[in-house]
C-alpha positions as protocol buffer text, in pm:
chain_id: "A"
residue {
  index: 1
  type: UNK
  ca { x: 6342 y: 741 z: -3700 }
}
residue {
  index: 2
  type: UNK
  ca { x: 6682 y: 862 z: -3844 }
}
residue {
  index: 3
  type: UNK
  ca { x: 6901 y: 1059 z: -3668 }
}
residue {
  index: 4
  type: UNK
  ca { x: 7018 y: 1373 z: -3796 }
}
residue {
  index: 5
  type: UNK
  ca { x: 7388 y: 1410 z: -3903 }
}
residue {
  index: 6
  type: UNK
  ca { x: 7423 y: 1717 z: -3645 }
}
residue {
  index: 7
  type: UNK
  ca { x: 7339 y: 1502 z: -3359 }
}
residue {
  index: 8
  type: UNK
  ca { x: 7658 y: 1281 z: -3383 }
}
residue {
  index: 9
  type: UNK
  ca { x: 7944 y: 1424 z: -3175 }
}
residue {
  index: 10
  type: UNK
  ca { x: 8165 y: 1664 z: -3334 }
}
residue {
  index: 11
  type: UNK
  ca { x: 7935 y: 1755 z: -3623 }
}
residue {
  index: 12
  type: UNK
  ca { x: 7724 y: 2129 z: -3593 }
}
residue {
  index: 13
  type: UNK
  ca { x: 7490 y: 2305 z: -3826 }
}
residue {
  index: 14
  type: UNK
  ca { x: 7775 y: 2386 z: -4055 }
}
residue {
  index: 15
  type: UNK
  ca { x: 7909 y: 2035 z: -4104 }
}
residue {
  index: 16
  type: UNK
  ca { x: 7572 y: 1935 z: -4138 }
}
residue {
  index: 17
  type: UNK
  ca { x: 7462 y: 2199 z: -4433 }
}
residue {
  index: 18
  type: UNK
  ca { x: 7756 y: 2081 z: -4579 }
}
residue {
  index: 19
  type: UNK
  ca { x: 7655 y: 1704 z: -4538 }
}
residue {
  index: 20
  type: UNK
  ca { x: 7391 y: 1789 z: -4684 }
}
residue {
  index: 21
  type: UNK
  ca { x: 7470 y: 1951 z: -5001 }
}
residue {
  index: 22
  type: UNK
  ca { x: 7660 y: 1603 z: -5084 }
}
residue {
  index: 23
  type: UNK
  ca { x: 7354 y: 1481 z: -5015 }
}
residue {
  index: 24
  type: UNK
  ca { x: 7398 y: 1282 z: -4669 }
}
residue {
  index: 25
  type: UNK
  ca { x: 7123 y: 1395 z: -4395 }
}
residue {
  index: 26
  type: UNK
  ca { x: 7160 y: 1099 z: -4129 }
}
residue {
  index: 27
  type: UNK
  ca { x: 7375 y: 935 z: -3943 }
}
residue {
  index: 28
  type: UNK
  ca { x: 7315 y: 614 z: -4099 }
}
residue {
  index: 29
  type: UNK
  ca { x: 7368 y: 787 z: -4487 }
}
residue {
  index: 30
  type: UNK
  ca { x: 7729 y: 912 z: -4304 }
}
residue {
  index: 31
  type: UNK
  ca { x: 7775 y: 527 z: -4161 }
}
residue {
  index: 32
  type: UNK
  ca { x: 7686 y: 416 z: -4499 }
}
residue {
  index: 33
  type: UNK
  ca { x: 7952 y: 634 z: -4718 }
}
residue {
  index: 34
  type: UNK
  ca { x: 8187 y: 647 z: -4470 }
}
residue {
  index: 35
  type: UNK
  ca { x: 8389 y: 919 z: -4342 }
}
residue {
  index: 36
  type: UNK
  ca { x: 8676 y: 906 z: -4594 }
}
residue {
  index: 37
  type: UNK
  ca { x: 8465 y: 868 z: -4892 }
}
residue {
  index: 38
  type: UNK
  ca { x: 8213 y: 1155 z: -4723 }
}
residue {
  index: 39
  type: UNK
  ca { x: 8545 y: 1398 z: -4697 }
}
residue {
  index: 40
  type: UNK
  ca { x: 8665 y: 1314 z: -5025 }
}
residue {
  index: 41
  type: UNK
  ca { x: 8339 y: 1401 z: -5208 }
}
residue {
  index: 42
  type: UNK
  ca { x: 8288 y: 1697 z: -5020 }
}
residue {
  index: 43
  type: UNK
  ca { x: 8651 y: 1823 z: -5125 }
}
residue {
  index: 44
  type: UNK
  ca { x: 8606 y: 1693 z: -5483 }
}
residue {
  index: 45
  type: UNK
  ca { x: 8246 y: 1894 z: -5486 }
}
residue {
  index: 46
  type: UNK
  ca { x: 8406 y: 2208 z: -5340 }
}
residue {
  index: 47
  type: UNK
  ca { x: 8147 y: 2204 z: -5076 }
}
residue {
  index: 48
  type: UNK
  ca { x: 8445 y: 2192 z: -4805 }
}
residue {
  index: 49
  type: UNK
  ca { x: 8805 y: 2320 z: -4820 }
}
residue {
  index: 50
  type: UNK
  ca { x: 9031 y: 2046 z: -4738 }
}
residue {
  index: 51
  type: UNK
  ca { x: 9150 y: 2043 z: -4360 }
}
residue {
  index: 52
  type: UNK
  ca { x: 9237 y: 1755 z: -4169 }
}
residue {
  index: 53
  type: UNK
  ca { x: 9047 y: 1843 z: -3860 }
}
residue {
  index: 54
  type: UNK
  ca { x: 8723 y: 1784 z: -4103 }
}
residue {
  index: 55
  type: UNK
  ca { x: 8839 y: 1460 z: -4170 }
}
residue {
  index: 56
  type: UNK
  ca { x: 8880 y: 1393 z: -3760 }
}
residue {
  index: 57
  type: UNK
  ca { x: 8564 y: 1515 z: -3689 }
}
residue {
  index: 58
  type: UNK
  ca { x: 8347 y: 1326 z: -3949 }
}
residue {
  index: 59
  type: UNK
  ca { x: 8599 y: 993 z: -3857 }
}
residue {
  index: 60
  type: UNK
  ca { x: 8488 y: 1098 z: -3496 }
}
residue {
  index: 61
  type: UNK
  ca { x: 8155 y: 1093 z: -3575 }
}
residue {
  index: 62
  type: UNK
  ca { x: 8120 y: 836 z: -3765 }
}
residue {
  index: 63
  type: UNK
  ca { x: 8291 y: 554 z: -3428 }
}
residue {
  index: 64
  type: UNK
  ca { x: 8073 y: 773 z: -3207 }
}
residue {
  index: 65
  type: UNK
  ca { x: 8354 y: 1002 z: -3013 }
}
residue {
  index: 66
  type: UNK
  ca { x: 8500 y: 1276 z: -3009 }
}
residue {
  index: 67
  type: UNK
  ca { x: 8781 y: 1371 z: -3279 }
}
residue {
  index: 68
  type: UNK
  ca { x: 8985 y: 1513 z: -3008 }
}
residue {
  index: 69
  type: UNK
  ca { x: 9087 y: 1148 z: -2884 }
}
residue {
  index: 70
  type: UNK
  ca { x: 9247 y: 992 z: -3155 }
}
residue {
  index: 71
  type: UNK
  ca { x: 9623 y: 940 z: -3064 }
}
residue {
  index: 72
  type: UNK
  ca { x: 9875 y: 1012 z: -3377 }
}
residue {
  index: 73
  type: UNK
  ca { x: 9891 y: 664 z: -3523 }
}
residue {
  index: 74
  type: UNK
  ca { x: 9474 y: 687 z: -3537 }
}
residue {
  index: 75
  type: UNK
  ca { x: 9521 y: 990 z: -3679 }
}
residue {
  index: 76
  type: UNK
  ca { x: 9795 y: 835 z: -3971 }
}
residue {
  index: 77
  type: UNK
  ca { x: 9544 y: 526 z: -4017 }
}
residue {
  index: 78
  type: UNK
  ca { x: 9244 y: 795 z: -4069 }
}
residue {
  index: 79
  type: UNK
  ca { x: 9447 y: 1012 z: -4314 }
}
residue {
  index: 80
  type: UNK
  ca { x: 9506 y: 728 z: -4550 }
}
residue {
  index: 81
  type: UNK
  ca { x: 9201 y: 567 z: -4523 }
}
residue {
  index: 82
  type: UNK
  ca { x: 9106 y: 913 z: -4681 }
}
residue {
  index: 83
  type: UNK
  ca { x: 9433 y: 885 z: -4963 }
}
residue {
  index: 84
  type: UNK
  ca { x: 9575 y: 1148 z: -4808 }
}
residue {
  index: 85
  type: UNK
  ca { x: 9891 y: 956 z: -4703 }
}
């Protein structure tokens, strides 16, 4: 059985509506898409206002820990697998 999006760590309801509305449900959808091209389509669909700790959290998610762990240069190699270095 697939696992719900809100059941991977750093993801809640509200991530997950969001998910949701760019039509990814699971974990496995997320693992799929990835997390940079998940964040950039829910930016580009206005679904989520652009913040970096969005990015984190669904990069978190998506390597299975939490978003608070990344050191900086993670963090740098994260952001521009997203374009946004």
């Amino acid at each position: 059985m697939s696992r719900p999006v809100s059941d991977l760590p750093n993801l809640g309801p509200r991530s997950a509506e969001w998910l949701t509305a760019i039509g990814i449900q699971t974990a496995e959808e997320l693992r799929e898409i990835g997390y940079a091209a998940a964040y950039q389509e829910l930016i580009a669909s206005g679904t989520a206002a652009p913040h970096r700790m969005m990015l984190y959290a669904l990069a978190g998610a998506v390597m299975d820990r939490s978003c608070m762990s990344f050191s900086r240069e993670e963090k740098r190699e994260i952001e521009e697998m997203a374009g946004l270095r």
